[in-house]
DRENPA-3360 file (N, C-alpha, C; in nm, 2 decimals, always signed):
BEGIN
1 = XXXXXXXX = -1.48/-0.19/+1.80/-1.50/-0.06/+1.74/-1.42/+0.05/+1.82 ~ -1.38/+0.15/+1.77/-1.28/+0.26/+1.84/-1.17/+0.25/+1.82 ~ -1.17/+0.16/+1.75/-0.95/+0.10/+1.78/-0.92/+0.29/+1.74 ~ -0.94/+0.34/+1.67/-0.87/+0.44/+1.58/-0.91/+0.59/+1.68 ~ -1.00/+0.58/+1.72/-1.08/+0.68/+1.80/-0.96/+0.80/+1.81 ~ -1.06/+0.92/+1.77/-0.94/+1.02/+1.82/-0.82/+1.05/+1.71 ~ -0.78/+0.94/+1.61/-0.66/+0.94/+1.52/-0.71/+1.00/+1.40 ~ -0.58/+1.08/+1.31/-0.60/+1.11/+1.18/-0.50/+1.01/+1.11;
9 = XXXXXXXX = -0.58/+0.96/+1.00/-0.50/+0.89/+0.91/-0.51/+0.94/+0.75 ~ -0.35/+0.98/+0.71/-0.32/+1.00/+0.55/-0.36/+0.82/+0.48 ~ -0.42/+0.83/+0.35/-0.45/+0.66/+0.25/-0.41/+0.72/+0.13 ~ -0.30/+0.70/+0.09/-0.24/+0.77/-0.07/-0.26/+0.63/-0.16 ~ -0.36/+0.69/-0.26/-0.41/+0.54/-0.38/-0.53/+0.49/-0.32 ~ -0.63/+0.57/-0.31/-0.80/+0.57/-0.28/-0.85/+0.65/-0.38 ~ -0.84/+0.61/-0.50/-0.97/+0.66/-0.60/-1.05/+0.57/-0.69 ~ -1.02/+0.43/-0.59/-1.13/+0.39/-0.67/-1.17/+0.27/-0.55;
17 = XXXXXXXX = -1.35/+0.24/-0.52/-1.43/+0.18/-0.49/-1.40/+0.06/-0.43 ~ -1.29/+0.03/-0.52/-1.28/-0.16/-0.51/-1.09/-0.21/-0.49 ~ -1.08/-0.05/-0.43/-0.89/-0.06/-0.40/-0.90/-0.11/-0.30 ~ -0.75/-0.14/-0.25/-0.72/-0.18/-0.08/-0.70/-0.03/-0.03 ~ -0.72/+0.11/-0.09/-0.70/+0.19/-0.05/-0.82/+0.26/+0.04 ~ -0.95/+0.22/-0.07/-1.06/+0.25/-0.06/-1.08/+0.18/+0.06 ~ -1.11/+0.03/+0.08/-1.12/-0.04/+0.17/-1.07/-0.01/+0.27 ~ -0.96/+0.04/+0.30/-0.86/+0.06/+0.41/-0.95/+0.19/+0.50;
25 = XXXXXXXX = -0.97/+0.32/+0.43/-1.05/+0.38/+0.43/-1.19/+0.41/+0.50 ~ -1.22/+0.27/+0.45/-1.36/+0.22/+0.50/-1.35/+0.17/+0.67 ~ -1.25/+0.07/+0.68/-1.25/+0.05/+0.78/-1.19/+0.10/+0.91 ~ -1.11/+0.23/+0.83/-1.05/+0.31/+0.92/-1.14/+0.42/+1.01 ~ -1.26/+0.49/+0.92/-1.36/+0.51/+0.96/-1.47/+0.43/+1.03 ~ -1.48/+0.31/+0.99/-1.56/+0.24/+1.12/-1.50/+0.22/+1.26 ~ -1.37/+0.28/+1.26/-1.33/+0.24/+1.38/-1.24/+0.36/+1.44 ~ -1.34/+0.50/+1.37/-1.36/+0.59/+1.43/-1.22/+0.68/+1.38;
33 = XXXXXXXX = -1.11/+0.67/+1.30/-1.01/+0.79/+1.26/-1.08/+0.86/+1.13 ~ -1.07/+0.97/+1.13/-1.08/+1.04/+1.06/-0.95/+1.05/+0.96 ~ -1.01/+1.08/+0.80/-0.95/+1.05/+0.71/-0.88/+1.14/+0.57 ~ -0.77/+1.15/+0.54/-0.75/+1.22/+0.45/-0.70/+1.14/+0.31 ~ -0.77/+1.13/+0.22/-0.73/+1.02/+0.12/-0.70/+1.09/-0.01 ~ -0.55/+1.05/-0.08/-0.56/+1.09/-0.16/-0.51/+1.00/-0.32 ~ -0.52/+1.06/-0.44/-0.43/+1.00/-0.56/-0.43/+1.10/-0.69 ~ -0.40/+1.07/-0.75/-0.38/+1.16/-0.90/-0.53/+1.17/-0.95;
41 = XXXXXXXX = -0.60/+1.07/-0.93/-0.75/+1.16/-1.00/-0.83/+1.23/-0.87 ~ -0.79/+1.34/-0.88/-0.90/+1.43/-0.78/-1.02/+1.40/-0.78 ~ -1.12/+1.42/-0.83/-1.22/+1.39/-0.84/-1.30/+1.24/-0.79 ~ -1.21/+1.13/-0.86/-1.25/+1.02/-0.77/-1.26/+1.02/-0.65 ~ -1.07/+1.11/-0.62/-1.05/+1.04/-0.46/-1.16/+1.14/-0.40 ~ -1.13/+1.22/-0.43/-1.32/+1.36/-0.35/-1.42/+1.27/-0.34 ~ -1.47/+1.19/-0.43/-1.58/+1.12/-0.45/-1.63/+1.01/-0.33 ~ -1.52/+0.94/-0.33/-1.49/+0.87/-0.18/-1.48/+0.88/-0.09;
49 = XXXXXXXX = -1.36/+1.01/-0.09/-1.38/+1.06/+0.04/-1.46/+1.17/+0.11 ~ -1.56/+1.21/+0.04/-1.71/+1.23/+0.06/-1.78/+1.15/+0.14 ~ -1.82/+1.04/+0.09/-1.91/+0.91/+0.10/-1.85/+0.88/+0.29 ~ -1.73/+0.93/+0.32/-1.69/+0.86/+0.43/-1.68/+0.97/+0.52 ~ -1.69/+1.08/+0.50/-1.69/+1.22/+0.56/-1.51/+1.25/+0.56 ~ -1.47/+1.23/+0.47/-1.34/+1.29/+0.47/-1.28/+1.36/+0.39 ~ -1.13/+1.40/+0.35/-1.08/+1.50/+0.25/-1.02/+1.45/+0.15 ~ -1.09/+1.48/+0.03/-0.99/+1.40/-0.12/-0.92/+1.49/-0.16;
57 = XXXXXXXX = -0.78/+1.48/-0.17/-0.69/+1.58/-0.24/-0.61/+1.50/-0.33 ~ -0.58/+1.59/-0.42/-0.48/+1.49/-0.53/-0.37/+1.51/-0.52 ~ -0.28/+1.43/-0.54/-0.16/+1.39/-0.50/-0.07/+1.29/-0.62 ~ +0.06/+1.32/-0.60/+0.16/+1.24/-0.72/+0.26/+1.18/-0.64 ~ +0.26/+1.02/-0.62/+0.37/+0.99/-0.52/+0.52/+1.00/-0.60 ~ +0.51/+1.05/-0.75/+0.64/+1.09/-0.78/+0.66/+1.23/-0.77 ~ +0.59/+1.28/-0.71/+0.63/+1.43/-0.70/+0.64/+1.50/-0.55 ~ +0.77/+1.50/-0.52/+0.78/+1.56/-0.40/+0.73/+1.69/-0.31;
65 = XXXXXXXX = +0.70/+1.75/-0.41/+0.63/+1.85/-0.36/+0.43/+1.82/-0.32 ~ +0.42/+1.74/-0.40/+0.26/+1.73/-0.33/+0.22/+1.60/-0.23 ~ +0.34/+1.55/-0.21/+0.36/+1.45/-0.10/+0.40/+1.58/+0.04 ~ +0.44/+1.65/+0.02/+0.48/+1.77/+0.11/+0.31/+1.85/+0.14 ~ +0.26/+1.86/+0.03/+0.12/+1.92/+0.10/+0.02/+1.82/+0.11 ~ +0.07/+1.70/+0.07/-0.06/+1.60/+0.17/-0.06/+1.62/+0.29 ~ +0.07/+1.62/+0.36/+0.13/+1.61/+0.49/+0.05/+1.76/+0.53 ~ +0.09/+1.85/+0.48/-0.02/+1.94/+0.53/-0.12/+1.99/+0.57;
73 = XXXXXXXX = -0.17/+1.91/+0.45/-0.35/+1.91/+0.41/-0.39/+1.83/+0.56 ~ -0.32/+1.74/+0.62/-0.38/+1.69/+0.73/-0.37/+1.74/+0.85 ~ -0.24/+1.79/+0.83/-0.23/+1.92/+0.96/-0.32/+2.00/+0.98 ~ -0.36/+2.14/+0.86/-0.44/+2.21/+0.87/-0.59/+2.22/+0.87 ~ -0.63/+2.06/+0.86/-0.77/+2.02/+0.89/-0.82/+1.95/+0.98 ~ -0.72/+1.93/+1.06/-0.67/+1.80/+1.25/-0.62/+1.85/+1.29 ~ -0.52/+1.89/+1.28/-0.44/+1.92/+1.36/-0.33/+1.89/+1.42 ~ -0.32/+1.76/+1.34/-0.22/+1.65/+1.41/-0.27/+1.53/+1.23;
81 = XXXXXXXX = -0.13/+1.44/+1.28/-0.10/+1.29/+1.17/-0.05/+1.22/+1.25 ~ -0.13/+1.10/+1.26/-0.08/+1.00/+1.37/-0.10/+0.85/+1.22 ~ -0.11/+0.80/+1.12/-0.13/+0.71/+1.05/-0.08/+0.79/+0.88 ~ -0.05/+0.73/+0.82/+0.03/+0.73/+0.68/-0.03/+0.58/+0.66 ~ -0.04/+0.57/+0.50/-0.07/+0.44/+0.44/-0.02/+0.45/+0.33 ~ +0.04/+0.41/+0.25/+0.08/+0.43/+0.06/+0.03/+0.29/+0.03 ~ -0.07/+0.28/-0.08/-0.09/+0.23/-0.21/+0.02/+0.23/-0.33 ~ +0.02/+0.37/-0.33/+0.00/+0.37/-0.48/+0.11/+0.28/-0.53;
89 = XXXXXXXX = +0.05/+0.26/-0.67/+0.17/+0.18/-0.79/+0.11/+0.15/-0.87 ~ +0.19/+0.10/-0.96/+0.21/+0.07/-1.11/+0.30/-0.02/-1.14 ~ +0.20/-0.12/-1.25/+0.25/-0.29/-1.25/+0.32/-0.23/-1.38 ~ +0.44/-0.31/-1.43/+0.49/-0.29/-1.56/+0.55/-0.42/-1.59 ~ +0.56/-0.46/-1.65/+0.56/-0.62/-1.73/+0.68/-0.60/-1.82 ~ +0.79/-0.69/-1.81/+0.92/-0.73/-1.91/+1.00/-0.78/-1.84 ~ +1.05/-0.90/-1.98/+1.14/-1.00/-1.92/+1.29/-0.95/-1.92 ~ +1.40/-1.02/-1.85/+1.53/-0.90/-1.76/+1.57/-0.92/-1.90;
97 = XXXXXXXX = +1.53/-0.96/-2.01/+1.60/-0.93/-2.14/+1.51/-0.82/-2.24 ~ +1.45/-0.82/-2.20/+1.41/-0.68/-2.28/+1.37/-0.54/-2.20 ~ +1.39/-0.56/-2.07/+1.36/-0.43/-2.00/+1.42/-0.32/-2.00 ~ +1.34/-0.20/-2.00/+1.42/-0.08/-2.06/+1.46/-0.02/-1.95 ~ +1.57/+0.10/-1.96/+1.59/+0.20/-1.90/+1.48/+0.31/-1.81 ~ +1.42/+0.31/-1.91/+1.33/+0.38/-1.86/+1.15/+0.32/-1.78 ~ +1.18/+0.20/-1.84/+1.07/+0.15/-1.75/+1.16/+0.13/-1.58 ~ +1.28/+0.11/-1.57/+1.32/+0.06/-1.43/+1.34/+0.22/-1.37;
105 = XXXXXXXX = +1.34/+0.33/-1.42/+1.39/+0.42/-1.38/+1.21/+0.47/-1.31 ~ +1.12/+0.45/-1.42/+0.95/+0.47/-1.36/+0.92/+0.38/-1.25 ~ +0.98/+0.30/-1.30/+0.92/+0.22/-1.10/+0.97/+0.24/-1.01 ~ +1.09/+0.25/-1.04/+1.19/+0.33/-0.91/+1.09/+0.44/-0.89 ~ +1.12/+0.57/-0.93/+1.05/+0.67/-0.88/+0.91/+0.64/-0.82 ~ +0.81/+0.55/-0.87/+0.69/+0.52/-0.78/+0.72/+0.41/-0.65 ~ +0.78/+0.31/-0.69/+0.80/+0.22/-0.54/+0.90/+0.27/-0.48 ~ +1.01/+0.32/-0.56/+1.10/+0.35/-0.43/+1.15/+0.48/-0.39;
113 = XXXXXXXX = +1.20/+0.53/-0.51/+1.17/+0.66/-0.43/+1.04/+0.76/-0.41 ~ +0.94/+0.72/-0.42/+0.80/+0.79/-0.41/+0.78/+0.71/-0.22 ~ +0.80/+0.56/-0.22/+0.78/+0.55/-0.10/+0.87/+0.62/+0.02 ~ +1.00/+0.64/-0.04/+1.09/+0.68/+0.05/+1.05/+0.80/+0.09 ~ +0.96/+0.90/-0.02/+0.98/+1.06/+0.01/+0.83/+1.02/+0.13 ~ +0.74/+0.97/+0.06/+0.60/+0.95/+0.14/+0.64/+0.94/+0.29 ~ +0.75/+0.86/+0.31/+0.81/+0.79/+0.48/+0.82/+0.95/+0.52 ~ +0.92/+0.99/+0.44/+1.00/+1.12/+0.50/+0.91/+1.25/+0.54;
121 = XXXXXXXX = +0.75/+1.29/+0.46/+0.72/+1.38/+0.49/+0.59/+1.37/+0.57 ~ +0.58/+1.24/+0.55/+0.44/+1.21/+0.70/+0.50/+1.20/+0.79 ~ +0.67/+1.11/+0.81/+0.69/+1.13/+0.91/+0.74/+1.28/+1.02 ~ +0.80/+1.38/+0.89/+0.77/+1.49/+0.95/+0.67/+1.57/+1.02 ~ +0.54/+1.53/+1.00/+0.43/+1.55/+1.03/+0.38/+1.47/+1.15 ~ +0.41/+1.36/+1.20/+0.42/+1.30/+1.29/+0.49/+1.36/+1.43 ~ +0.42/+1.46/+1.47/+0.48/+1.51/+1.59/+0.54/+1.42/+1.73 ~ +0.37/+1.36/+1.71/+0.33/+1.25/+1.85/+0.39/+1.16/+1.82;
129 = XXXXXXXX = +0.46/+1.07/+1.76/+0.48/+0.95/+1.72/+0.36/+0.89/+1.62 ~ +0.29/+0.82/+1.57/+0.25/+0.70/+1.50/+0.24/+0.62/+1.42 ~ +0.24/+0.57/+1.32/+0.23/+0.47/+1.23/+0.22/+0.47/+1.07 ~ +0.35/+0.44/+1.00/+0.37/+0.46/+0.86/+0.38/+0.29/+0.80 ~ +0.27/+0.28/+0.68/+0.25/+0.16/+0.64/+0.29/+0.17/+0.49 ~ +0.32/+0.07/+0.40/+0.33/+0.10/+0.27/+0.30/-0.02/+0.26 ~ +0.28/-0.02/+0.11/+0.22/-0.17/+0.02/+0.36/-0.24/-0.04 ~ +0.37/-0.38/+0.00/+0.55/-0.42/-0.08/+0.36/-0.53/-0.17;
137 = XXXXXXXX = +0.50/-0.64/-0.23/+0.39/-0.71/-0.31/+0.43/-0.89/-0.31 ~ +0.37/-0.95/-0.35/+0.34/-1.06/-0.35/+0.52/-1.13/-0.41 ~ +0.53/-1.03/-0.52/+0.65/-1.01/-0.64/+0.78/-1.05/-0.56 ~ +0.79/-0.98/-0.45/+0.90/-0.95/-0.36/+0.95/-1.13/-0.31 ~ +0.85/-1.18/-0.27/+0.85/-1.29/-0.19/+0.88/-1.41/-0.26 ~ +0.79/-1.39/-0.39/+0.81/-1.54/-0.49/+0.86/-1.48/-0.64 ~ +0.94/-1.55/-0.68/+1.00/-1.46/-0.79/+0.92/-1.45/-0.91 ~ +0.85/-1.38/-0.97/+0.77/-1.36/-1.07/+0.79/-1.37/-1.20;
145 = XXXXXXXX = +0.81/-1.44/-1.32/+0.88/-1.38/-1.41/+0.81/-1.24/-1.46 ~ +0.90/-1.19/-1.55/+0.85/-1.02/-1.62/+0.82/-0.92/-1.55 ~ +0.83/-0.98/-1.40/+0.80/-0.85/-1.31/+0.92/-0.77/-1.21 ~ +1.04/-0.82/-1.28/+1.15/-0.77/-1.25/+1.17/-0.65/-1.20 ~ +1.13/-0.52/-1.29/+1.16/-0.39/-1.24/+1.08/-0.34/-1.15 ~ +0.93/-0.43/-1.14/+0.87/-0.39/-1.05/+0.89/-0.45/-0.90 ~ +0.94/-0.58/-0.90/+0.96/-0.62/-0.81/+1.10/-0.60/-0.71 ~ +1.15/-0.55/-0.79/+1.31/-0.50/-0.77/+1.30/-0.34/-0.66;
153 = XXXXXXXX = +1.16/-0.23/-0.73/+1.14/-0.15/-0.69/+1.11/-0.15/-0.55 ~ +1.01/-0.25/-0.57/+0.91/-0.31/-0.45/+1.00/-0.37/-0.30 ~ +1.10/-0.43/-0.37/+1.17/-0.49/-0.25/+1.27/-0.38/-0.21 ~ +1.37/-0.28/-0.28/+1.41/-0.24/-0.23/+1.34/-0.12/-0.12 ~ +1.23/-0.10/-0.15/+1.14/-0.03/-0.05/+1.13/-0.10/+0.07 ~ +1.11/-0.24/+0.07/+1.11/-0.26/+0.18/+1.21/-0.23/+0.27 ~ +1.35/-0.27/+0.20/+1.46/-0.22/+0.32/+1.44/-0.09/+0.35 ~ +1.40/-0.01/+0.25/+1.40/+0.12/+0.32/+1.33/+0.14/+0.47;
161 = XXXXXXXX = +1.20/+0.09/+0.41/+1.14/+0.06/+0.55/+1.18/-0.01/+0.65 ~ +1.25/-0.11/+0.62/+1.34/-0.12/+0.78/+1.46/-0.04/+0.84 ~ +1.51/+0.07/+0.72/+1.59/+0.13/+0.73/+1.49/+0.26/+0.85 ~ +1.44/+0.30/+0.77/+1.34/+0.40/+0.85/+1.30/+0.37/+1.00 ~ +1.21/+0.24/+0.96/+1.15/+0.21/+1.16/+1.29/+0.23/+1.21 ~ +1.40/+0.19/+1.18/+1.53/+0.20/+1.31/+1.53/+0.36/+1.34 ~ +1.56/+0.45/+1.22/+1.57/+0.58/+1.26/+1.44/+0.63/+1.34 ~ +1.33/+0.59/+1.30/+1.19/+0.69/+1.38/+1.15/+0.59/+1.47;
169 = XXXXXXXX = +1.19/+0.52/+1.52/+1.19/+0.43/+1.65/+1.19/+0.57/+1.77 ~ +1.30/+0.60/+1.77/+1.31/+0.74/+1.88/+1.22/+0.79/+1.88 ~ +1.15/+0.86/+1.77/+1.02/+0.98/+1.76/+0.89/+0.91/+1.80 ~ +0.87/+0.74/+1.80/+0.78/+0.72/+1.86/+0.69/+0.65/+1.74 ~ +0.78/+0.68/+1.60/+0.66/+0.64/+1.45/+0.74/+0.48/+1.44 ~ +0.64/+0.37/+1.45/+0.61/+0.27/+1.35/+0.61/+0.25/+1.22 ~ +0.74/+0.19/+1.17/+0.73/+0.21/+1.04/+0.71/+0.00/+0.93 ~ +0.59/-0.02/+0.89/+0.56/-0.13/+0.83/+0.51/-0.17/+0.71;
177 = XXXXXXXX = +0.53/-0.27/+0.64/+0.47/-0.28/+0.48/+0.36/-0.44/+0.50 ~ +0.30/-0.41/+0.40/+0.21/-0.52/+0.37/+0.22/-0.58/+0.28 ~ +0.22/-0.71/+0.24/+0.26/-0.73/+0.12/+0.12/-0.84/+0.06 ~ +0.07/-0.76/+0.02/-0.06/-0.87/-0.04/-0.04/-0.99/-0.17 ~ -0.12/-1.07/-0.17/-0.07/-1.17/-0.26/-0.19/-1.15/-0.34 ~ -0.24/-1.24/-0.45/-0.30/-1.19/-0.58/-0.43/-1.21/-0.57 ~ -0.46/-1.03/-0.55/-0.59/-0.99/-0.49/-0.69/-0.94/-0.57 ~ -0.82/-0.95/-0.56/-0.91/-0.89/-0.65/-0.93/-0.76/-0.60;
185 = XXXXXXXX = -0.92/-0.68/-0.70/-0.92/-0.55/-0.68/-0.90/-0.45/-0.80 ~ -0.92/-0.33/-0.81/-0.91/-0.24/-0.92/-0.79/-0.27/-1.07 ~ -0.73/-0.28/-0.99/-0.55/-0.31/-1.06/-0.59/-0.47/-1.12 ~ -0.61/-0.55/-1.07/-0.65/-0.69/-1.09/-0.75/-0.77/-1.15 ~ -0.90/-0.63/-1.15/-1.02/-0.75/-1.16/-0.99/-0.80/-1.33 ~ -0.96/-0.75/-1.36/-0.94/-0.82/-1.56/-0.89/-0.98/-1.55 ~ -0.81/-0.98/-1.44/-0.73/-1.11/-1.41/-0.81/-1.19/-1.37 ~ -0.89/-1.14/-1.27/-1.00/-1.26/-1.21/-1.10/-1.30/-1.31;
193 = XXXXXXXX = -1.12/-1.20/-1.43/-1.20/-1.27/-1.51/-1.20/-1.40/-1.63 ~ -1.04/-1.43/-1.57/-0.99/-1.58/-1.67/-0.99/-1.69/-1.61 ~ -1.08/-1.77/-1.62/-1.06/-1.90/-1.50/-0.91/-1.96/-1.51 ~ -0.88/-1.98/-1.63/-0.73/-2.04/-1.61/-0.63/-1.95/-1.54 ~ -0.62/-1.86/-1.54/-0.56/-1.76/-1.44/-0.62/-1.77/-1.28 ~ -0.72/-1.75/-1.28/-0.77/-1.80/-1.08/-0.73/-1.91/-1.09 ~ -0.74/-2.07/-1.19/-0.69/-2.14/-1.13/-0.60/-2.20/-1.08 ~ -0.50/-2.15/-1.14/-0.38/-2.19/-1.16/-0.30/-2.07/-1.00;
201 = XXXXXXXX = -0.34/-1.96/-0.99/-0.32/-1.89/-0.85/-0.36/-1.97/-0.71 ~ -0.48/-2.02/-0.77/-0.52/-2.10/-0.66/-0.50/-2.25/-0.59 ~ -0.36/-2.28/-0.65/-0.34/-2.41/-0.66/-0.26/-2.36/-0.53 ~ -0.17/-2.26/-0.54/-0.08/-2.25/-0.47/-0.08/-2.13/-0.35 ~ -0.21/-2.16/-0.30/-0.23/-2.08/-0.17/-0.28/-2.15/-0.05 ~ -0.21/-2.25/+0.04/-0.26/-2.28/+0.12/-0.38/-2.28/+0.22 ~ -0.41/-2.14/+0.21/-0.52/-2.14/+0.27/-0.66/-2.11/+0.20 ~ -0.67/-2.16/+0.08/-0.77/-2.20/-0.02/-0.82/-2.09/-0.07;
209 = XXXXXXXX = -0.84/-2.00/-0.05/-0.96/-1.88/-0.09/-0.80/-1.76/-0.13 ~ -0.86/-1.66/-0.21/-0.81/-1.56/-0.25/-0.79/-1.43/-0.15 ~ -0.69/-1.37/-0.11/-0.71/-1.28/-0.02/-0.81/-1.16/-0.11 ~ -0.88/-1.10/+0.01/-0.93/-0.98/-0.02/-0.92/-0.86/+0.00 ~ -0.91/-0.72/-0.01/-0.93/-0.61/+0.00/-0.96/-0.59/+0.14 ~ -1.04/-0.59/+0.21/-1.11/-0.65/+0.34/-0.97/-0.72/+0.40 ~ -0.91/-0.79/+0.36/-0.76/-0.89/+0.42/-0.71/-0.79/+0.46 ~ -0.65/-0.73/+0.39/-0.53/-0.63/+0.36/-0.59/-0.49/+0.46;
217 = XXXXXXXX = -0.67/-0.47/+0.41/-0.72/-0.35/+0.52/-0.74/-0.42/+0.66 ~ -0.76/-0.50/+0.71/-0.77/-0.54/+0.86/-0.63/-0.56/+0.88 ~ -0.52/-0.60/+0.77/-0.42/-0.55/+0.85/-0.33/-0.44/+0.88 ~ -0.39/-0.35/+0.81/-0.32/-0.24/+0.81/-0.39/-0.19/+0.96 ~ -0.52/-0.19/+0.91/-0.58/-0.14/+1.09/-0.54/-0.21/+1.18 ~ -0.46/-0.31/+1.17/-0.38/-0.36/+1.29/-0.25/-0.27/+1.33 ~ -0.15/-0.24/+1.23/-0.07/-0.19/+1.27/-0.05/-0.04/+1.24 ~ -0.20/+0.03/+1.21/-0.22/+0.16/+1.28/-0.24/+0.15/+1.38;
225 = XXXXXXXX = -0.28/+0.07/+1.44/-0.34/+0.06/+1.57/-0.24/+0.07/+1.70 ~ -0.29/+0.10/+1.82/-0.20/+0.09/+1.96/-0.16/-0.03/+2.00 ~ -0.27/-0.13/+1.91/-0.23/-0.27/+1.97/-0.06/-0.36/+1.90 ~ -0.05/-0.32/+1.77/+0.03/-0.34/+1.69/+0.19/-0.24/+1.72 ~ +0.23/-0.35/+1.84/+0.39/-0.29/+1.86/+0.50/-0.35/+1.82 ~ +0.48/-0.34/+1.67/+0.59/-0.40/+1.57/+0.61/-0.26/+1.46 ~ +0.78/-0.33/+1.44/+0.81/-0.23/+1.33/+0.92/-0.27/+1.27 ~ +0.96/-0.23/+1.14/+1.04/-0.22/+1.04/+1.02/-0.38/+0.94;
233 = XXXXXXXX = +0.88/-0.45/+1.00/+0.83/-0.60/+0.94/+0.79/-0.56/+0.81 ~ +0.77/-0.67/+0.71/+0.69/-0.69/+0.61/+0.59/-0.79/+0.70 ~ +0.45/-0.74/+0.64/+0.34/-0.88/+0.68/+0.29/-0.92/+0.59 ~ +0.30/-1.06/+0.57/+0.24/-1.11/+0.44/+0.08/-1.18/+0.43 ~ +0.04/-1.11/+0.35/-0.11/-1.13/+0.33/-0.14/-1.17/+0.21 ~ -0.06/-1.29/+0.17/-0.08/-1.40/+0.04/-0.16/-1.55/+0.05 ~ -0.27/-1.55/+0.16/-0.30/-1.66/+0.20/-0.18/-1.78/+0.19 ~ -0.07/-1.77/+0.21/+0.05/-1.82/+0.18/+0.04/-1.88/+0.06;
241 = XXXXXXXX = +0.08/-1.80/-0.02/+0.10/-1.80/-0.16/+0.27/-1.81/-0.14 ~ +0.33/-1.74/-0.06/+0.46/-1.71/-0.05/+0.58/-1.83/-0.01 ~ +0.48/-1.90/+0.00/+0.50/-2.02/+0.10/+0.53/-2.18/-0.05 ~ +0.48/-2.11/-0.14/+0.47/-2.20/-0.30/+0.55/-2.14/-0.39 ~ +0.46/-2.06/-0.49/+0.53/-2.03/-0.61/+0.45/-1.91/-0.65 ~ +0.45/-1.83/-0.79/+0.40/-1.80/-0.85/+0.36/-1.86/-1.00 ~ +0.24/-1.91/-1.08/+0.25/-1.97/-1.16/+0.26/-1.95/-1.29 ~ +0.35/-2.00/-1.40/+0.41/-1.96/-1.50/+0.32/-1.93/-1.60;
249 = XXXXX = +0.28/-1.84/-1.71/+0.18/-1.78/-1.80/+0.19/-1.92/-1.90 ~ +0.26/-1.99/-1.91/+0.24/-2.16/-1.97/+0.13/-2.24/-1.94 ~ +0.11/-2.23/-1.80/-0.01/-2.25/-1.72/-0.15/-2.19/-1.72 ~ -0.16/-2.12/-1.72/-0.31/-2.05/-1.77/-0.38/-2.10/-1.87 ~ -0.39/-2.22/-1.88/-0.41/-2.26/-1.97/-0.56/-2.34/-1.93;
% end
């Protein structure tokens, strides 16, 4: 207990109960940082971050300007930003033959450039140096079909993020991504409710069980942490799913 003691941490994509945002959240408060969480439903994210003693503001990771007063919002209530975390996203589904323009242009703006601005204005806020995390995905690692533009988004964020740790290495900020593998959670539980779908995920995870919400957030609280002196990694938290395949919608059967 303590790891966090003393720290403020931004969680963008906490409005709902059963996110990795929420969770992240959870545990970042048990271990003592205080918390500013935000997403597009105000009211949810208020909701939660209530329950934890902390500040729900709403927020658009495609809009630059209120990724500019998150960064604020933490300053002017701490005093200080020592942790950043991004969630947020949006799955979108099509094969590289029918994918439109404008769906690759919406994922772009949420994975990549919404991550890129998130990097840039927490880490402006980051006086002291600390730690900027973002969510890459399972997509990145094993090739998905239909999830091309999302996955496309997703990965090139990651370089960014290695592009970044090299620049804010000097200032003292950590910069890392998470890449969770196919997790129950807000975005997902519809999925968990088809056996042929858990089963067929489950063939190809080495380490037998499904990662959790709880996964993903213990490792982000690792590399918010002082103990975690790594940067510009992806860490993969697919019970090594990454390590197999992803399984074809032929299969769900």
């Amino acid at each position: 207990m303590g790891r966090l003691t003393g720290k403020v941490a931004v969680i963008l994509g906490a409005s709902d109960a059963r996110s990795m945002g929420a969770a992240t959240a959870r545990r970042f408060v048990e271990e003592g940082a205080q918390v500013v969480l935000a997403a597009r439903r105000k009211e949810a994210v208020e909701e939660i971050a209530a329950e934890l003693g902390g500040i729900g503001v709403a927020c658009d990771i495609a809009d630059e300007a209120s990724l500019a007063a998150l960064a604020q919002t933490a300053l002017e209530h701490y005093g200080h930003l020592d942790i950043a975390v991004n969630y947020a996203g949006q799955s979108a589904q099509a094969s590289v033959l029918d994918v439109t323009a404008e769906s690759l242009r919406s994922q772009s703006d949420i994975h990549f450039v919404g991550t890129a601005l998130f990097i840039k204005h927490m880490a402006k806020a980051m006086t002291g140096g600390g730690s900027i995390i973002t969510a890459s995905s399972l997509t990145v690692l094993v090739q998905a079909p239909d999830l091309g533009a999302y996955a496309g988004s997703k990965g090139g964020a990651d370089v960014y993020v290695r592009v970044a740790a090299n620049e804010l290495g000097a200032r003292g900020i950590r910069v890392n991504s998470i890449a969770p593998g196919f997790t129950k959670s807000a975005m997902t539980e519809d999925y968990f409710g088809i056996e042929a779908v858990t089963n067929a995920f489950l063939k190809e995870m080495p380490l037998g069980r499904f990662p959790t919400v709880e996964d993903v957030a213990n490792t982000a609280l690792w590399l918010a942490s002082d103990e975690a002196f790594v940067t510009g990694q992806r860490i993969d938290v697919t019970a090594g799913q990454a390590l197999r395949r992803t399984p074809r919608a032929d299969e769900f059967v």
